[in-house]
C-alpha positions as CSV (number, residue, x, y, z in Angstrom):
1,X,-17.2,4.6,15.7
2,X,-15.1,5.7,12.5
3,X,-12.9,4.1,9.9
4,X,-10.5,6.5,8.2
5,X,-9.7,5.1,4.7
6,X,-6.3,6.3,3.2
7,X,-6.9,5.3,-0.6
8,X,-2.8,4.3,-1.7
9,X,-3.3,2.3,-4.3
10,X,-2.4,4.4,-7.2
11,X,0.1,4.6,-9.9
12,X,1.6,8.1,-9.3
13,X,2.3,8.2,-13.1
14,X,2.3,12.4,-12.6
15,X,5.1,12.2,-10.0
16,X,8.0,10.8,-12.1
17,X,9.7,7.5,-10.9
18,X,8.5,7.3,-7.1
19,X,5.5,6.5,-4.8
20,X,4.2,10.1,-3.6
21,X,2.3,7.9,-1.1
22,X,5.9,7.2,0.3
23,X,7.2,10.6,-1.2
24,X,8.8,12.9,2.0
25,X,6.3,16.5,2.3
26,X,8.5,18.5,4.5
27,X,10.4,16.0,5.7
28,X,7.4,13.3,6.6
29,X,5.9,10.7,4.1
30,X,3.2,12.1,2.3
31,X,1.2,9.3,3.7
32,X,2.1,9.8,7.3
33,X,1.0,13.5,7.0
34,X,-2.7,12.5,5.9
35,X,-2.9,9.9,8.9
36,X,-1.3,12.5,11.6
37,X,-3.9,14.8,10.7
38,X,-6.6,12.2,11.2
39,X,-4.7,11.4,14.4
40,X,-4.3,15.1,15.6
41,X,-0.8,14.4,15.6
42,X,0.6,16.7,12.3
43,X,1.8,20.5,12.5
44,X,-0.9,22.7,12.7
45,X,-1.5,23.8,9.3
46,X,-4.9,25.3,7.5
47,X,-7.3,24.4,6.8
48,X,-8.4,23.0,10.4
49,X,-5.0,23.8,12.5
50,X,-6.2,22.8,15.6
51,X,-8.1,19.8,14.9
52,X,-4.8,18.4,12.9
53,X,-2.2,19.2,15.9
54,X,-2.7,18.5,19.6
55,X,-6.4,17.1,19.5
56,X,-8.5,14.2,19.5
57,X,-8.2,11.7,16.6
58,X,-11.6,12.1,14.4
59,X,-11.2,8.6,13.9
60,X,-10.8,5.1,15.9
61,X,-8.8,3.2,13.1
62,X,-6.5,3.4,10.1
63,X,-7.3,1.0,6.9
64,X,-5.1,1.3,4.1
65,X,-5.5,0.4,0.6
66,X,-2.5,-0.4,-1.9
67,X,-0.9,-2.8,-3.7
68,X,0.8,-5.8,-2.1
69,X,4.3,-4.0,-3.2
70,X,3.7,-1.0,-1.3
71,X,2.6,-2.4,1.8
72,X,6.1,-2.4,3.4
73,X,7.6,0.7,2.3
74,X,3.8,2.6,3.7
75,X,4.1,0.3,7.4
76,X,7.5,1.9,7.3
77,X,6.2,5.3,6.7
78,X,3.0,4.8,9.0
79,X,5.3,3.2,12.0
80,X,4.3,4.6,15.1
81,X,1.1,6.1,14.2
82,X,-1.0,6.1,17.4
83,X,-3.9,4.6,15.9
84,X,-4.8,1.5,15.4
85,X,-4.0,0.5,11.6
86,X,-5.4,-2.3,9.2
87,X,-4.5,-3.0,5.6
88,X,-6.8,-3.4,2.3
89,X,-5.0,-4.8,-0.3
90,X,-5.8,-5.2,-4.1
91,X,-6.0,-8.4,-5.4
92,X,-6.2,-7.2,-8.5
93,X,-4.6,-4.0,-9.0
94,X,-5.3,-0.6,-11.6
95,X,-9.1,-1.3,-10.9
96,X,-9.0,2.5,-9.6
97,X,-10.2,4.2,-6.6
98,X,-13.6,2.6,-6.7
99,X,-12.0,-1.0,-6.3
100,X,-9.9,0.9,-3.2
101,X,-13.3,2.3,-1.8
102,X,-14.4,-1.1,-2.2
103,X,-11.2,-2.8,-0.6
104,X,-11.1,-0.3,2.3
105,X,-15.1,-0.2,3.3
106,X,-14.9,-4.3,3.5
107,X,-11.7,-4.4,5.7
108,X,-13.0,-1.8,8.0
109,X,-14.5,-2.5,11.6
110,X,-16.6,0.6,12.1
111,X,-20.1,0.9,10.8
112,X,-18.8,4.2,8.8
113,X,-15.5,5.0,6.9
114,X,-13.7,8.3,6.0
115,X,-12.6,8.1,2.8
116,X,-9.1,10.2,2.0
117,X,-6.6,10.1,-1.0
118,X,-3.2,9.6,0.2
119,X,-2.5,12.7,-1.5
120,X,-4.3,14.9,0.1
121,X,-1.9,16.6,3.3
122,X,-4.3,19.7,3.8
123,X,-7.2,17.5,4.9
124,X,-9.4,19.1,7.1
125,X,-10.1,16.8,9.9
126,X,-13.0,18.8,11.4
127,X,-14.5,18.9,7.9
128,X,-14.1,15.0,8.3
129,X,-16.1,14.8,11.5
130,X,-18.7,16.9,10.0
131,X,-19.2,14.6,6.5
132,X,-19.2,11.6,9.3
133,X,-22.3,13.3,10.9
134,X,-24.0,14.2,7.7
135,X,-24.1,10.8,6.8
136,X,-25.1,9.5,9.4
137,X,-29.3,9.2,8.1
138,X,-27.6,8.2,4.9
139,X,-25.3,5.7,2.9
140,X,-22.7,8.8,2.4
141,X,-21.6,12.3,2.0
142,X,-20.0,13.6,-0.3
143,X,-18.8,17.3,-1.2
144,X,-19.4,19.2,-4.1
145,X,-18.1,22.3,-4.9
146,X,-19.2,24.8,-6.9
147,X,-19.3,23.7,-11.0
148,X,-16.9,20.6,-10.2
149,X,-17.1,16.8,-9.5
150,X,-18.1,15.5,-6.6
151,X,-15.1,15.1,-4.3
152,X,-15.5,11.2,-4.0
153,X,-11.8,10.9,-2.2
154,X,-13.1,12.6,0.6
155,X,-16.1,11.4,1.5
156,X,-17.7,9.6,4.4
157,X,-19.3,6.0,3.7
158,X,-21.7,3.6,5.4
159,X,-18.9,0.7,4.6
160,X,-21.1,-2.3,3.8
161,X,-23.9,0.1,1.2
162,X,-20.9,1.3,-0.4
163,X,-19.2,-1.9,-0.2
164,X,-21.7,-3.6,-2.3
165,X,-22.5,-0.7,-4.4
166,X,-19.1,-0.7,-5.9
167,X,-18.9,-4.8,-6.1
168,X,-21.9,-4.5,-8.3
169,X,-20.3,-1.3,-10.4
170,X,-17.0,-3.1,-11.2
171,X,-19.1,-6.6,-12.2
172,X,-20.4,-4.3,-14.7
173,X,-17.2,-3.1,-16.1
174,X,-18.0,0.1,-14.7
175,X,-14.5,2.0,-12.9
176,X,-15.5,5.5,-12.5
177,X,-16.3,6.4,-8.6
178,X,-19.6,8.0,-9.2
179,X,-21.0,4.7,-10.1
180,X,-20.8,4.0,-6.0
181,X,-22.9,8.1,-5.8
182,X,-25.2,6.9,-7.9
183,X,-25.9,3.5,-5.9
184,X,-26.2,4.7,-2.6
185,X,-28.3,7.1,-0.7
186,X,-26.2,10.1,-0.9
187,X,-26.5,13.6,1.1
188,X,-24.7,16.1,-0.9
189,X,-22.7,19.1,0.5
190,X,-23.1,21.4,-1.5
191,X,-20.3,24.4,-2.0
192,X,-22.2,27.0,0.7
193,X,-22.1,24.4,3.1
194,X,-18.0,23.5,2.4
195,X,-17.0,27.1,2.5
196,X,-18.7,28.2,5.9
197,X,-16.7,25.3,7.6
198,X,-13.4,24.8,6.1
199,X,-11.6,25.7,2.4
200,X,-11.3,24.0,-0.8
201,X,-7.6,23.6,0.6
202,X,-8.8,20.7,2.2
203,X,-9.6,18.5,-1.1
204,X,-5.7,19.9,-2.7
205,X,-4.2,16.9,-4.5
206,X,-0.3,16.2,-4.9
207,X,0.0,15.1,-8.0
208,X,2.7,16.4,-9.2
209,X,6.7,17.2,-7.5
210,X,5.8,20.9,-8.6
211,X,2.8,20.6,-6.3
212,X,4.8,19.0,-3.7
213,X,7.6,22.2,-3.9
214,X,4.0,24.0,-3.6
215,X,2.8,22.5,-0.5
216,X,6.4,22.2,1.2
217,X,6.1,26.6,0.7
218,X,2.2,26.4,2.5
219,X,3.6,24.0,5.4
220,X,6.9,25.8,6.0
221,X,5.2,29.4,6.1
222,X,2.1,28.0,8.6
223,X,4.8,26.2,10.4
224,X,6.6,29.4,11.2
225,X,3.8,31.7,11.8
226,X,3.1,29.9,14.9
């Protein structure tokens, strides 16, 4: 039994004067793209075509985190998702993602969570299913490429380790998401391990509406090779 976390909670201070959570990709909330492809219900698009289009969900609930004034205009977005979906709210606001880990991991049901930024419409679900297993002797797993940061946004979590590891982070002031790596029993996977079952595709962030005109292009041209 897995959680999948959508982490909504941010700012979007790169994307001008509108919620890229919210934000259309092709037509479909940016939002609703990351939850159809945790559903099996998006267009089949790499990385992980299959998995994302016409297959099993790799998870048994939605949790979202945001901000009490998004929460309408993301149910609107999310309506008709065919998974179950629960909501993590901040209380307090701008604490970051490691206050939405936090959020998301308490208001989940499932032993383990799934943790994805809204932002991120390539995710591979099969990669997903395989960070679930690899922390499954653990407290997480988290993905590190080659020569960058872990990739804490998409990650899978044992909620209630990760829970209280990032409670005791933000009592000490601390906001940074590898305060939660460094509190839990972490299996890394490592760059070799990424590349011979998915691409780095999987961890692109929207940030910007230049990136969005980017990954409009990379859906259309999958879309029409099929």
């Amino acid at each position: 039994m897995t959680t999948g976390a959508i982490l909504a909670g941010g700012r979007s201070t790169r994307f001008g004067d509108a919620d890229k959570a919210v934000a259309e990709l092709a037509g479909v909330p940016m939002i609703r793209r990351v939850a159809d492809r945790l559903a099996g219900d998006d267009d089949p698009v790499p990385p992980g075509a299959d998995r994302a289009s016409g297959d099993d969900p790799v998870v048994d609930e939605l949790v979202v985190n945001c901000r009490p004034d998004q929460r309408e205009a993301i149910a609107e977005a999310l309506a008709g998702v065919p998974l179950p979906v629960r909501w993590a709210l901040d209380d307090e606001p701008d604490l970051g993602p490691l206050a939405g880990i936090r959020n998301a991991c308490r208001a989940a049901t499932d032993r383990y969570a799934v943790v994805v930024a809204c932002d991120m419409p390539f995710v591979d679900p099969s990669f997903l299913d395989h960070l679930r297993e690899a922390a499954a002797d653990a407290e997480a797993a988290v993905p590190r490429l080659e020569d960058r940061w872990y990739q804490t946004t998409q990650a899978a979590y044992a909620t209630e380790p990760a829970a209280t590891a990032c409670d005791r982070a933000l009592d000490r002031g601390e906001r940074k998401v590898l305060a939660l790596v460094d509190r839990v029993d972490e299996v890394v996977v490592g760059d070799e391990e990424i590349r011979s079952l998915t691409t780095e595709r999987t961890f692109t962030n929207v940030n910007t509406r230049e990136e969005r005109d980017d990954a409009e292009r990379a859906i259309a041209a999958a879309v029409d090779a099929e």
